[in-house]
PQR file of N, CA, C, O and H, with PARSE charges and radii, in Angstrom:
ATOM      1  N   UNK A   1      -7.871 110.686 -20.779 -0.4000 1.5000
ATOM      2  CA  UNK A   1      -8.106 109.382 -20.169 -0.0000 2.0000
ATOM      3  C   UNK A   1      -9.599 109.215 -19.890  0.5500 1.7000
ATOM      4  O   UNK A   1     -10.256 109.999 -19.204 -0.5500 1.4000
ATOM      5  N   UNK A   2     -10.105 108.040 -20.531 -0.4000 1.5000
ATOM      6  CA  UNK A   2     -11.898 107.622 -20.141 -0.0000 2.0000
ATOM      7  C   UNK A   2     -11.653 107.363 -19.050  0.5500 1.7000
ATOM      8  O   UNK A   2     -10.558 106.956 -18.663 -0.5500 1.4000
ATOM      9  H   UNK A   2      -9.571 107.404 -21.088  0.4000 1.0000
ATOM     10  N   UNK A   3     -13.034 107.636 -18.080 -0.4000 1.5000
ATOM     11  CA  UNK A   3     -13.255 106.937 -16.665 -0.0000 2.0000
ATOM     12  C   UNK A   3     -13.043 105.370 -17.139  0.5500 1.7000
ATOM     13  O   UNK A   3     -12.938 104.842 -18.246 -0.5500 1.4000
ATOM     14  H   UNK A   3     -13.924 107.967 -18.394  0.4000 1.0000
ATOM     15  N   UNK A   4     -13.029 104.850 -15.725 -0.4000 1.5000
ATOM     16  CA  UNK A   4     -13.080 103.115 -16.023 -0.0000 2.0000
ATOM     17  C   UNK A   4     -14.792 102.836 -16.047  0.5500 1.7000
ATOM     18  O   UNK A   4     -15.751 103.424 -15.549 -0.5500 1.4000
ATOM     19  H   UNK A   4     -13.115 105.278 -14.826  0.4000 1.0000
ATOM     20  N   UNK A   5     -14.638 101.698 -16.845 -0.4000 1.5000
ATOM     21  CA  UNK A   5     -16.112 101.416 -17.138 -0.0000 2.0000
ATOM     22  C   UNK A   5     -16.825 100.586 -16.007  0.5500 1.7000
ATOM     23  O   UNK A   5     -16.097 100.187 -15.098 -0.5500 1.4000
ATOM     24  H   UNK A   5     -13.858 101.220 -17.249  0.4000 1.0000
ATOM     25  N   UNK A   6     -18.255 100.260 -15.953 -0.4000 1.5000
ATOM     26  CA  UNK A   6     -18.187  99.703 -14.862 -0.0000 2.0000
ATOM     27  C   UNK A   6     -18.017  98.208 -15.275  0.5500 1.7000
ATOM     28  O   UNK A   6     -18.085  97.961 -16.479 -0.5500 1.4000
ATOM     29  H   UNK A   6     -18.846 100.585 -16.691  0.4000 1.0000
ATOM     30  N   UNK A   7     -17.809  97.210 -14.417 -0.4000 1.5000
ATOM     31  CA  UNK A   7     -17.470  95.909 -15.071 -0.0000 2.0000
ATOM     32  C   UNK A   7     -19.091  94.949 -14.663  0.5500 1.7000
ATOM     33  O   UNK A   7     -20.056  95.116 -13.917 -0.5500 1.4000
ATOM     34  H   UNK A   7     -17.754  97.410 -13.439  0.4000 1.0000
ATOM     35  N   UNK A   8     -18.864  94.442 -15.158 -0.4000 1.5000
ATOM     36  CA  UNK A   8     -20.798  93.466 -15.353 -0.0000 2.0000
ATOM     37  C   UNK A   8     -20.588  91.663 -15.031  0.5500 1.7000
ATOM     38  O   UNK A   8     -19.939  90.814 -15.641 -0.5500 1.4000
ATOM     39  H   UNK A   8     -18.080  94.306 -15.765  0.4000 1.0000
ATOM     40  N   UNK A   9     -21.274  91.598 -14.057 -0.4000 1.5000
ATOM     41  CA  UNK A   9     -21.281  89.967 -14.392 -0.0000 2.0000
ATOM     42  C   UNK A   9     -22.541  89.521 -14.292  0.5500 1.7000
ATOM     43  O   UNK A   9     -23.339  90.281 -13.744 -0.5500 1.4000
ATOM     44  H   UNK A   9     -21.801  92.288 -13.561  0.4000 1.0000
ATOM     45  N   UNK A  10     -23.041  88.178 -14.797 -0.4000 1.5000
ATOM     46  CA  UNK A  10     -23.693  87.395 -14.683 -0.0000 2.0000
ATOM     47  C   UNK A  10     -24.509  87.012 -13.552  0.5500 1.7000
ATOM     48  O   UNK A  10     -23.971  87.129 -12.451 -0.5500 1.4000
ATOM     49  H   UNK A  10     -22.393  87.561 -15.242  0.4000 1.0000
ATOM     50  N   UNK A  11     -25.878  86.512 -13.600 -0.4000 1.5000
ATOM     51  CA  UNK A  11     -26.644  85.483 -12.622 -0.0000 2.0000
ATOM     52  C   UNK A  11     -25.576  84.614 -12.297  0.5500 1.7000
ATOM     53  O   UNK A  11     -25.253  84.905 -11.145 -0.5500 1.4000
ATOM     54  H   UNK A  11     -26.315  86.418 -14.494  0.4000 1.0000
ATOM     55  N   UNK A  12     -24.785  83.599 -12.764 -0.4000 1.5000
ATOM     56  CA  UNK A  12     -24.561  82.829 -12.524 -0.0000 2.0000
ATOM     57  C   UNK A  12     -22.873  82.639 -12.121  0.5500 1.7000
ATOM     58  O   UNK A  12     -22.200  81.694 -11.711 -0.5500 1.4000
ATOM     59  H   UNK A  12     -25.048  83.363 -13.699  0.4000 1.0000
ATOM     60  N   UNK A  13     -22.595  84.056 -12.472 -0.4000 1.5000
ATOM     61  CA  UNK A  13     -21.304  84.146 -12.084 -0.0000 2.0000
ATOM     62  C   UNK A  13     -21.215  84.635 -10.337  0.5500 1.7000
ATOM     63  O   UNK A  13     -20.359  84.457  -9.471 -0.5500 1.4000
ATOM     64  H   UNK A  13     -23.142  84.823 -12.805  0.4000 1.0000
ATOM     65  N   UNK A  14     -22.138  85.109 -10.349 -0.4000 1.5000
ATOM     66  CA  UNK A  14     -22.586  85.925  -8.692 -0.0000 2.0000
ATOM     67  C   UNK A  14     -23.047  85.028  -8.260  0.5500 1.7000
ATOM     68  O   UNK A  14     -23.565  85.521  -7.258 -0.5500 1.4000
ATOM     69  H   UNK A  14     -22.834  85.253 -11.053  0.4000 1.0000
ATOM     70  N   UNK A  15     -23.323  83.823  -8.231 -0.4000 1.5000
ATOM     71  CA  UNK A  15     -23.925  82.654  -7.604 -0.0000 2.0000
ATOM     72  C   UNK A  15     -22.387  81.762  -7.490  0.5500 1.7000
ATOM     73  O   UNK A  15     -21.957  81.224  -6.470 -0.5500 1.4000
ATOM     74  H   UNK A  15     -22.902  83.422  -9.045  0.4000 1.0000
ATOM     75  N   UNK A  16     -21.736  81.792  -8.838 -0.4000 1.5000
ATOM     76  CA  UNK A  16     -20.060  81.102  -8.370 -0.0000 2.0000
ATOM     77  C   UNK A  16     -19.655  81.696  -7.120  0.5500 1.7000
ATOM     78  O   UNK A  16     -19.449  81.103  -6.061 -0.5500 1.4000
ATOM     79  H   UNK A  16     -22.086  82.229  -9.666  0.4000 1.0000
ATOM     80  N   UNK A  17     -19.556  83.011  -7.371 -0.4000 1.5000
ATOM     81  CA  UNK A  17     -18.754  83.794  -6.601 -0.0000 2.0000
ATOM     82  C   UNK A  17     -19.353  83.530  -5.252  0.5500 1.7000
ATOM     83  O   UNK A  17     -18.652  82.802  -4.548 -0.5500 1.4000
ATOM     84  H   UNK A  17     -19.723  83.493  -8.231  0.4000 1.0000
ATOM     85  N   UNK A  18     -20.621  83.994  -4.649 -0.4000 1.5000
ATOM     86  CA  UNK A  18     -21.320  84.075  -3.336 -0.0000 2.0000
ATOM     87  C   UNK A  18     -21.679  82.579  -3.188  0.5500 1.7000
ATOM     88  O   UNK A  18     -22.300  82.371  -2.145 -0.5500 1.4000
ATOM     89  H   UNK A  18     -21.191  84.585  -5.220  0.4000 1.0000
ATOM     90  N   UNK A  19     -21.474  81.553  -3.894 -0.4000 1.5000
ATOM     91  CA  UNK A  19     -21.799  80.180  -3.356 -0.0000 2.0000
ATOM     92  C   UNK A  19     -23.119  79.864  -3.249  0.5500 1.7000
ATOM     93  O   UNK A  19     -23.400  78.995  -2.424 -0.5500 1.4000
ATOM     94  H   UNK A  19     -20.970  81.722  -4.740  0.4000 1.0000
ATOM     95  N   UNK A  20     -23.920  80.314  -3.826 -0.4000 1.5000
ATOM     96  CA  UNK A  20     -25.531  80.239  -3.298 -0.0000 2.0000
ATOM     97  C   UNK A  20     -26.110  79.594  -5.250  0.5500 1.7000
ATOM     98  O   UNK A  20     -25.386  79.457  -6.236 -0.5500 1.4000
ATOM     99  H   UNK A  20     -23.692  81.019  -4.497  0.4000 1.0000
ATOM    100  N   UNK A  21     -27.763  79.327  -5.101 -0.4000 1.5000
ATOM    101  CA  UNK A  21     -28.118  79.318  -6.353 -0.0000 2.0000
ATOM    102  C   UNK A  21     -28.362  79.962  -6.868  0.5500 1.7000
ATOM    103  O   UNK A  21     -28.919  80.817  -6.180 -0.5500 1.4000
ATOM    104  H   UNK A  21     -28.352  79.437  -4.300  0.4000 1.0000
ATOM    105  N   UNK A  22     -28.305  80.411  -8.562 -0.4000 1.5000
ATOM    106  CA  UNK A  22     -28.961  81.311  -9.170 -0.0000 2.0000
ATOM    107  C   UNK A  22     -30.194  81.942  -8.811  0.5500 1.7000
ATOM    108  O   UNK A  22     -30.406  83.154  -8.758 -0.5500 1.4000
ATOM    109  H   UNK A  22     -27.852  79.717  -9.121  0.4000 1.0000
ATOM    110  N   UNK A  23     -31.112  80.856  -8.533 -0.4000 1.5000
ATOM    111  CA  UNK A  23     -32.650  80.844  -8.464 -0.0000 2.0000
ATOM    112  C   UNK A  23     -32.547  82.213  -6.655  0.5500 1.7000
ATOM    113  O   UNK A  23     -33.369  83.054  -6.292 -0.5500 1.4000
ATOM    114  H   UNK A  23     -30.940  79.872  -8.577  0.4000 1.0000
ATOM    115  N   UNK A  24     -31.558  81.919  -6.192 -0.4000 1.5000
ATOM    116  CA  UNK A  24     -31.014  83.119  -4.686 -0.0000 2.0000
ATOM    117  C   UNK A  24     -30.888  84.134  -5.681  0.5500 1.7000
ATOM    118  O   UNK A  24     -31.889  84.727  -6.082 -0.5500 1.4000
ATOM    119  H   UNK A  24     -30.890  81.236  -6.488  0.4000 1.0000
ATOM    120  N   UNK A  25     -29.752  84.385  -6.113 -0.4000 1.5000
ATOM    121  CA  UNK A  25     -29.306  85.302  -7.009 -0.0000 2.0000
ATOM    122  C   UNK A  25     -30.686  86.575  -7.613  0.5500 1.7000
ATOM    123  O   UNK A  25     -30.811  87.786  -7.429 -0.5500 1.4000
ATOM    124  H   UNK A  25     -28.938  83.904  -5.787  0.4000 1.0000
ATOM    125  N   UNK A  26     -31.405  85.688  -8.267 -0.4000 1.5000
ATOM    126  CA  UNK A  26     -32.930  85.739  -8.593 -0.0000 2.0000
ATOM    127  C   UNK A  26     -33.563  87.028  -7.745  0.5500 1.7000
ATOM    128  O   UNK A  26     -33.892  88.185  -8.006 -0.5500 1.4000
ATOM    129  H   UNK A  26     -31.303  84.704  -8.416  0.4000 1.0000
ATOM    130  N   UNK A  27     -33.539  86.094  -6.494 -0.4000 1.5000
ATOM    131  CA  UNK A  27     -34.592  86.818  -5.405 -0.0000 2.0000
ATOM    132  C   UNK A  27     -33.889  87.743  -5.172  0.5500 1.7000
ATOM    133  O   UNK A  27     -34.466  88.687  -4.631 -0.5500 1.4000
ATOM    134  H   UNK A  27     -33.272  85.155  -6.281  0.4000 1.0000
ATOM    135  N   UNK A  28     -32.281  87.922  -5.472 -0.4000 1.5000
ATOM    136  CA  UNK A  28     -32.016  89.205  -4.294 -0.0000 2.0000
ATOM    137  C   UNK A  28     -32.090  90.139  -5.385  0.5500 1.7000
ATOM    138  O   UNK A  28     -32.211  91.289  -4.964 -0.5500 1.4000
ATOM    139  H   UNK A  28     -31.813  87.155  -5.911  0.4000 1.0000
ATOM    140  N   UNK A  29     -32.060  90.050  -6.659 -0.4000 1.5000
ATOM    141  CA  UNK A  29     -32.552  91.057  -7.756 -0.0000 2.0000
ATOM    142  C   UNK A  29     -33.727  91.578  -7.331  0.5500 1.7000
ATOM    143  O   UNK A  29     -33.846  92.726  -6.903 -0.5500 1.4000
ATOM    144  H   UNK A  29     -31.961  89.116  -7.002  0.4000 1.0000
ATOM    145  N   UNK A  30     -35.027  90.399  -7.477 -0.4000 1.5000
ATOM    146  CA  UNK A  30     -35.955  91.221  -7.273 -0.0000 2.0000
ATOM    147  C   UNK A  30     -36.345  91.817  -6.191  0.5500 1.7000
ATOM    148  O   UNK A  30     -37.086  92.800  -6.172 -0.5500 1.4000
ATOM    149  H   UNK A  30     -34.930  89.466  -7.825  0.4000 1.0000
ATOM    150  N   UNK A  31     -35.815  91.196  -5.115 -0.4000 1.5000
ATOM    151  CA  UNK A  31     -36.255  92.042  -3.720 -0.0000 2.0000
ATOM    152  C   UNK A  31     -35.520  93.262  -3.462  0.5500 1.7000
ATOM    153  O   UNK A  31     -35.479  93.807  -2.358 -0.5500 1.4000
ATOM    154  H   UNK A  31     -35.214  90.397  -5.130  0.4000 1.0000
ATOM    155  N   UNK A  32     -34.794  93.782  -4.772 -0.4000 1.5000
ATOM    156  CA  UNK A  32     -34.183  94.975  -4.770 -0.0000 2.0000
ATOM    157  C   UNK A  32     -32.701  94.786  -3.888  0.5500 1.7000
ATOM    158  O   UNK A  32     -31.958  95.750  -4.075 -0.5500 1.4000
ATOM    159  H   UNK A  32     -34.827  93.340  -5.668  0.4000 1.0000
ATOM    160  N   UNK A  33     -32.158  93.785  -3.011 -0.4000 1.5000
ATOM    161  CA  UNK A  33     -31.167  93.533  -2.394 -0.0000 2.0000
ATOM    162  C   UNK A  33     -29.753  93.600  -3.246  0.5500 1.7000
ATOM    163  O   UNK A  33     -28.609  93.613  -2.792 -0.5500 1.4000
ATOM    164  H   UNK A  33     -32.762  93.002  -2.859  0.4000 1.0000
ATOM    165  N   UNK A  34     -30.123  93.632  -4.412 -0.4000 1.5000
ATOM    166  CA  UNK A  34     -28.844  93.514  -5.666 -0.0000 2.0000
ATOM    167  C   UNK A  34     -29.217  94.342  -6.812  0.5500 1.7000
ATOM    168  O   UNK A  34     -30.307  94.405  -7.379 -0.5500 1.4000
ATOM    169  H   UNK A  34     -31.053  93.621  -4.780  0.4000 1.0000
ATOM    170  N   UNK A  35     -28.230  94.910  -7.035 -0.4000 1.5000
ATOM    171  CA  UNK A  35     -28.846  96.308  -8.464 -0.0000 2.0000
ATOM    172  C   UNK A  35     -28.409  95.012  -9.524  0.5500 1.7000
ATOM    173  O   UNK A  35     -27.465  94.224  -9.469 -0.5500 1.4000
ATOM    174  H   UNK A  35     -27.344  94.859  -6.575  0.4000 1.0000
ATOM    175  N   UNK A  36     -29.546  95.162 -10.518 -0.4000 1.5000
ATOM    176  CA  UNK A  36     -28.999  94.641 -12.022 -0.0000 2.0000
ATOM    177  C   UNK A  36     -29.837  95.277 -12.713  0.5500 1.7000
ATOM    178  O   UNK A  36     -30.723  96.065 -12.382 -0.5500 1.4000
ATOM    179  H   UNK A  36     -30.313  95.802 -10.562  0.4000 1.0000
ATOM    180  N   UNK A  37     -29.509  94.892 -13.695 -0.4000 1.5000
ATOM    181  CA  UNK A  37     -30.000  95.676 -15.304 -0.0000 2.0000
ATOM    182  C   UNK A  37     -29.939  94.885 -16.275  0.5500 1.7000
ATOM    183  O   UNK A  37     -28.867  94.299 -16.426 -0.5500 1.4000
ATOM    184  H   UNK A  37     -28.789  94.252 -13.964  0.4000 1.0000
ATOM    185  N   UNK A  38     -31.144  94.588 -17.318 -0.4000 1.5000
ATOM    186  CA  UNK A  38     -31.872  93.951 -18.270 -0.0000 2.0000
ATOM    187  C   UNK A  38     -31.081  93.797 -19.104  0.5500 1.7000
ATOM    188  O   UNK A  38     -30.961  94.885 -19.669 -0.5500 1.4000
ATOM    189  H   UNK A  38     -32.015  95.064 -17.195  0.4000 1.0000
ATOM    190  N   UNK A  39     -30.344  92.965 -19.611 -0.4000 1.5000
ATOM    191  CA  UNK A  39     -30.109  93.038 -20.829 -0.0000 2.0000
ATOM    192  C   UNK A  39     -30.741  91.976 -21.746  0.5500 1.7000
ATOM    193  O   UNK A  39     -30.359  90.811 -21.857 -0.5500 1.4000
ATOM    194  H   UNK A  39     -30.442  92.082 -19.152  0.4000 1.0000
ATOM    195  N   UNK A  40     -31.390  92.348 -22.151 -0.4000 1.5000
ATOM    196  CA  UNK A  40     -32.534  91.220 -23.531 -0.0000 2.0000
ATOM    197  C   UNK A  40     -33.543  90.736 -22.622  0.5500 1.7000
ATOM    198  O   UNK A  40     -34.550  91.322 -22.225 -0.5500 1.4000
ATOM    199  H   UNK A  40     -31.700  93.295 -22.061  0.4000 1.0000
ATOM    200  N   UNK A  41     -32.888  88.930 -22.202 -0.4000 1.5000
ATOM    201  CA  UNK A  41     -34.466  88.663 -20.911 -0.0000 2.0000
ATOM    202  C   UNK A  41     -32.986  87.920 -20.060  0.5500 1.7000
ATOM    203  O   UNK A  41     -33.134  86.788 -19.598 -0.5500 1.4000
ATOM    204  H   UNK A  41     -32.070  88.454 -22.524  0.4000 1.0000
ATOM    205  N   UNK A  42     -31.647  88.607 -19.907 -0.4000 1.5000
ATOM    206  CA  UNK A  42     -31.464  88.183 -18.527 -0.0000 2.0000
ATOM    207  C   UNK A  42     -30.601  89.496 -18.209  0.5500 1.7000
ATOM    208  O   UNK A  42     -30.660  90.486 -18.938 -0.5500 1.4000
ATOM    209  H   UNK A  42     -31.527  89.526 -20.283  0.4000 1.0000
ATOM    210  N   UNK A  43     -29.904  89.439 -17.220 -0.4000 1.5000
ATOM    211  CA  UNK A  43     -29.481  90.058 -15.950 -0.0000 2.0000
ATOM    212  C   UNK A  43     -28.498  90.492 -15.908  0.5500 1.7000
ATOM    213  O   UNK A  43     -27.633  89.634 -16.087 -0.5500 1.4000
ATOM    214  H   UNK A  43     -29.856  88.634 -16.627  0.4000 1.0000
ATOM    215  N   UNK A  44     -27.979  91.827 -15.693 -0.4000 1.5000
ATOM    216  CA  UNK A  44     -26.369  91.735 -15.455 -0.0000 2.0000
ATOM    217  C   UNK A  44     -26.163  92.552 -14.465  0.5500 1.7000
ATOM    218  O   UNK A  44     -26.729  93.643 -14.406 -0.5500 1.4000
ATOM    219  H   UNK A  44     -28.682  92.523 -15.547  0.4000 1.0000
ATOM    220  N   UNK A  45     -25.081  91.997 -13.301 -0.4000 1.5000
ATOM    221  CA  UNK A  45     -25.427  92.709 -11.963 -0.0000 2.0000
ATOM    222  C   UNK A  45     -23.233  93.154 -12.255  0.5500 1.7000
ATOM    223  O   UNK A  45     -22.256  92.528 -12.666 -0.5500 1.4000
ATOM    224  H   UNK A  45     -24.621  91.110 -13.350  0.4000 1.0000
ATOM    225  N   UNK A  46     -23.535  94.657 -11.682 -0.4000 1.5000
ATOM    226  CA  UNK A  46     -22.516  95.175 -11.118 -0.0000 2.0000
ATOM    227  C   UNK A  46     -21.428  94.396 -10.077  0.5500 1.7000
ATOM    228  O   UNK A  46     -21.701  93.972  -8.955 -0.5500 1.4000
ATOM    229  H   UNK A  46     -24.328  95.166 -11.348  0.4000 1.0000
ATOM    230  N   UNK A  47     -20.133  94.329 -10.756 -0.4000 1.5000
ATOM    231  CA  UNK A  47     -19.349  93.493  -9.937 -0.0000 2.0000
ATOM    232  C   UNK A  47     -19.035  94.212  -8.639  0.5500 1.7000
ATOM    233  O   UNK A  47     -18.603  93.710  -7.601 -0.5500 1.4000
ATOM    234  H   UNK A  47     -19.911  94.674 -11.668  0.4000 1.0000
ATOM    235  N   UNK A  48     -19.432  95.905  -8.970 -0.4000 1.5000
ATOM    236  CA  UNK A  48     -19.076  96.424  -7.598 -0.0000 2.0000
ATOM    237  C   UNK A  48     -19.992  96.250  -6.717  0.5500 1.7000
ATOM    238  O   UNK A  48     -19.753  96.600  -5.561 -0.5500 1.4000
ATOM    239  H   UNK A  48     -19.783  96.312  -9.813  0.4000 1.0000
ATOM    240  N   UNK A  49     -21.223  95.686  -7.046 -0.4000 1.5000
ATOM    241  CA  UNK A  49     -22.225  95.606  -6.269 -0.0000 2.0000
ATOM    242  C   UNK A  49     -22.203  94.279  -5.409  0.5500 1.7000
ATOM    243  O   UNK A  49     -22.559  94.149  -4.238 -0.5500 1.4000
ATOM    244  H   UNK A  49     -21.417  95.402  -7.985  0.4000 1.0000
ATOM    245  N   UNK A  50     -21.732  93.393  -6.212 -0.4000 1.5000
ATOM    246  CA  UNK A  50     -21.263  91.483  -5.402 -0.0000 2.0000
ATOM    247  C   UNK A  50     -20.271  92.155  -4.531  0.5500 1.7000
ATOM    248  O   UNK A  50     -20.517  91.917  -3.349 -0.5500 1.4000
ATOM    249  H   UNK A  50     -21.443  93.498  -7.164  0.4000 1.0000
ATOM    250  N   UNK A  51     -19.014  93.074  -4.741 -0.4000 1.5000
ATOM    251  CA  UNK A  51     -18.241  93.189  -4.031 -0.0000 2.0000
ATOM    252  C   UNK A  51     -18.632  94.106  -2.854  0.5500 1.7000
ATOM    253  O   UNK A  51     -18.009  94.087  -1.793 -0.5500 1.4000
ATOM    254  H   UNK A  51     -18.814  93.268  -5.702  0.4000 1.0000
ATOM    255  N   UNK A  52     -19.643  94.877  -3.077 -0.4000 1.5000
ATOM    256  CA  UNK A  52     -20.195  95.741  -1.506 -0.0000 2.0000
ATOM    257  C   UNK A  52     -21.208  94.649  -0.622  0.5500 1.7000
ATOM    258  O   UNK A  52     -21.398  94.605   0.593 -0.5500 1.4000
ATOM    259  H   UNK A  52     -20.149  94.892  -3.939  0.4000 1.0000
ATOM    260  N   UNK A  53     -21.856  93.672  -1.868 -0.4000 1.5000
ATOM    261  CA  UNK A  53     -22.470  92.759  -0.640 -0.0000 2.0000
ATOM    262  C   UNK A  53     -21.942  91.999   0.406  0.5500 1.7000
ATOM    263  O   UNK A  53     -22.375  91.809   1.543 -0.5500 1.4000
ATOM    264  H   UNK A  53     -21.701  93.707  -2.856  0.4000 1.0000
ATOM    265  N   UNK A  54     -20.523  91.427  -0.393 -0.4000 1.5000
ATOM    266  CA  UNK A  54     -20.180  90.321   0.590 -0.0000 2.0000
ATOM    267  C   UNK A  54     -19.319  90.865   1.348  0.5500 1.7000
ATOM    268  O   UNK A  54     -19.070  90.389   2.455 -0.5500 1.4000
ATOM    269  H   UNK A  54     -20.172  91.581  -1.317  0.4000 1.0000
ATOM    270  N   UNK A  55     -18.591  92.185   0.779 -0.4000 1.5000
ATOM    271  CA  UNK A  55     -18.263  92.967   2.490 -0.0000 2.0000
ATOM    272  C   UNK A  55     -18.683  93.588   3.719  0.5500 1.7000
ATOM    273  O   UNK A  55     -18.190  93.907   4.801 -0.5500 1.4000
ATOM    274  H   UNK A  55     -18.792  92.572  -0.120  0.4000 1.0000
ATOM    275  N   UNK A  56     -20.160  93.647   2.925 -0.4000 1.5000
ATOM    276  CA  UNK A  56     -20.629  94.041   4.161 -0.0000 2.0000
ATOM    277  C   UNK A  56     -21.327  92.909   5.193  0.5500 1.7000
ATOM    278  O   UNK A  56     -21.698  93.172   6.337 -0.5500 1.4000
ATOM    279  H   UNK A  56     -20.560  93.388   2.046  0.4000 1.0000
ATOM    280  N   UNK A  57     -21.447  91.304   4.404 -0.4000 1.5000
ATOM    281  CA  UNK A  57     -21.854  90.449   4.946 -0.0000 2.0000
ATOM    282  C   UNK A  57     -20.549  90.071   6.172  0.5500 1.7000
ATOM    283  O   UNK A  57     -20.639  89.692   7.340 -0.5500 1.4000
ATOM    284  H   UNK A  57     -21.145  91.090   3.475  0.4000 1.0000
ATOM    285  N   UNK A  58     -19.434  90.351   5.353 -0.4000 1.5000
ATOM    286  CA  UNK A  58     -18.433  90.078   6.020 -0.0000 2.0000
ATOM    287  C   UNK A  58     -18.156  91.124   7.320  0.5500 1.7000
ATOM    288  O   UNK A  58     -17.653  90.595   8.312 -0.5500 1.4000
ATOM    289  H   UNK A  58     -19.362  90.659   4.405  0.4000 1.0000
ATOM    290  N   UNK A  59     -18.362  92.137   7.365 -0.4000 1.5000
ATOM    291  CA  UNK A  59     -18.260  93.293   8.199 -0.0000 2.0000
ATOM    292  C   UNK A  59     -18.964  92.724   9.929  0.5500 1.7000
ATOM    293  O   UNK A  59     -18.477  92.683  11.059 -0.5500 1.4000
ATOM    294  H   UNK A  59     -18.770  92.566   6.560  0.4000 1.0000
ATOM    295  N   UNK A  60     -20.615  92.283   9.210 -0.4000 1.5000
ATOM    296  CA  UNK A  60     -21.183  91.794  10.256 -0.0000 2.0000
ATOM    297  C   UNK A  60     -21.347  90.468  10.460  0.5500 1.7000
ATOM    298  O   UNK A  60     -22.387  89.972  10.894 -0.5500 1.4000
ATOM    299  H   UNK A  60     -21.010  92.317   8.292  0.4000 1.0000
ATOM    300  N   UNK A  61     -20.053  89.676  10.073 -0.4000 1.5000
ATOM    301  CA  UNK A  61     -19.812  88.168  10.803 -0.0000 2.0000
ATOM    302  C   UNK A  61     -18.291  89.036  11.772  0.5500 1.7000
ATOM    303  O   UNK A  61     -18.137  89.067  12.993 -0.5500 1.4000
ATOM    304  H   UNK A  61     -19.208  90.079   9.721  0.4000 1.0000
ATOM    305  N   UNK A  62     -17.916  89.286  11.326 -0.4000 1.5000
ATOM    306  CA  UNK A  62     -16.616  90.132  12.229 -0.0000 2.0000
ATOM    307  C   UNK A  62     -17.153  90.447  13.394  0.5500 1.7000
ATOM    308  O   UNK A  62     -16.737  89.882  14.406 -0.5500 1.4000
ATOM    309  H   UNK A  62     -18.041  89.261  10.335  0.4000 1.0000
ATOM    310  N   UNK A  63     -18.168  91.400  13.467 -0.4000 1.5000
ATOM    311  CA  UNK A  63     -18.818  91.910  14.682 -0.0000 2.0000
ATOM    312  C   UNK A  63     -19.217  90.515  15.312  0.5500 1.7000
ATOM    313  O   UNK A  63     -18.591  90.236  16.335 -0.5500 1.4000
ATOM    314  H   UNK A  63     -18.506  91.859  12.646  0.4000 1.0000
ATOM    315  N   UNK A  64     -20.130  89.609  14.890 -0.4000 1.5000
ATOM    316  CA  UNK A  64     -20.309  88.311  15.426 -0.0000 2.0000
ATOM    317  C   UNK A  64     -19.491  87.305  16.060  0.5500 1.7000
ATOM    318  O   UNK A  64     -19.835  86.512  16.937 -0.5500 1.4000
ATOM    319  H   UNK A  64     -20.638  89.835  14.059  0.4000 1.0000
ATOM    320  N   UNK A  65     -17.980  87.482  15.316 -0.4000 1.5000
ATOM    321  CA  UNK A  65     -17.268  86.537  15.734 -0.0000 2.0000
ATOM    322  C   UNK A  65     -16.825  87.007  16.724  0.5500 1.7000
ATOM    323  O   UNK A  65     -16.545  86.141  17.553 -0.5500 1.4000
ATOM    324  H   UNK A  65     -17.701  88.126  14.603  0.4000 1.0000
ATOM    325  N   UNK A  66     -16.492  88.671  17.236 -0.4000 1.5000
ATOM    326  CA  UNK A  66     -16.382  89.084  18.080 -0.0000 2.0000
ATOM    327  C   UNK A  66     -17.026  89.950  19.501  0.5500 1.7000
ATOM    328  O   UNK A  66     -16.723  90.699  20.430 -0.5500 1.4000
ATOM    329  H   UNK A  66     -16.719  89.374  16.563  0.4000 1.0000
ATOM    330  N   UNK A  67     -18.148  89.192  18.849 -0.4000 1.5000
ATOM    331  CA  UNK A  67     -19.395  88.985  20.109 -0.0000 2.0000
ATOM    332  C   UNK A  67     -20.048  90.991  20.561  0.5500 1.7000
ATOM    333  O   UNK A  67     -20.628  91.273  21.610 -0.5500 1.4000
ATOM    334  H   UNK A  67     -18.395  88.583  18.095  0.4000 1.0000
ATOM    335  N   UNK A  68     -19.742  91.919  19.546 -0.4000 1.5000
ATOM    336  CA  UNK A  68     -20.075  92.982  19.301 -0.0000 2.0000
ATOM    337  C   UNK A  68     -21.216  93.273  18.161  0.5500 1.7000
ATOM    338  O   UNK A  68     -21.007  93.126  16.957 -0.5500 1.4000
ATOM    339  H   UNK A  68     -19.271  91.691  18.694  0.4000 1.0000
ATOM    340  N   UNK A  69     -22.536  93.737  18.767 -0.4000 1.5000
ATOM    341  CA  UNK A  69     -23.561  93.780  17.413 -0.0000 2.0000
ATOM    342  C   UNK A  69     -23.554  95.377  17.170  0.5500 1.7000
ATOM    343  O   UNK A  69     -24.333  95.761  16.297 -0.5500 1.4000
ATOM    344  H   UNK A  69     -22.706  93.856  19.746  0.4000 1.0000
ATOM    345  N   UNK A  70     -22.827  96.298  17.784 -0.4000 1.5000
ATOM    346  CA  UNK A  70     -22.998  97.546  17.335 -0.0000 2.0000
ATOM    347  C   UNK A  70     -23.968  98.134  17.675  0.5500 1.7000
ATOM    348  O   UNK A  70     -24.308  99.245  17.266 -0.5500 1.4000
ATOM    349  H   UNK A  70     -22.194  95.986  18.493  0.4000 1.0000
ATOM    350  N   UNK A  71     -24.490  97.503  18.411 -0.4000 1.5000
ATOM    351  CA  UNK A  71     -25.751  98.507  19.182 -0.0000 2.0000
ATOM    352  C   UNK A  71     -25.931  99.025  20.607  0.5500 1.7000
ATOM    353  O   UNK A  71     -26.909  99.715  20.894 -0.5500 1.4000
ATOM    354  H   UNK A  71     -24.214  96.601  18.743  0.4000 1.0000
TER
END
């Protein structure tokens, strides 16, 4: 049995998904906030990586909504 591969999406599919613009998408590549990798002259970011961002965005609106910052 192969490992599972990793799965790849798009600038613009990670902008569907997280609701924001590409041109966001963009910045959080380059400010290193999002792993992607080159392919030709655009982008392909790890779906596990959209999926660790917005849980952890989600992690700390939880703490917020429940008036706990963890510190």
């Amino acid at each position: 049995m192969q490992p599972e591969r990793p799965q790849f999406v798009t600038v613009a599919e990670v902008a569907d998904i997280m609701r924001v613009s590409k041109m966001t998408v963009y910045r959080m590549i380059h400010a290193g906030e999002l792993p992607a990798m080159r392919v030709g002259k655009s982008f392909r970011v790890p779906q596990s990586a959209v999926t660790q961002l917005i849980d952890a965005g989600l992690a700390g609106w939880d703490r917020e909504e429940t008036g706990t910052t963890g510190r």
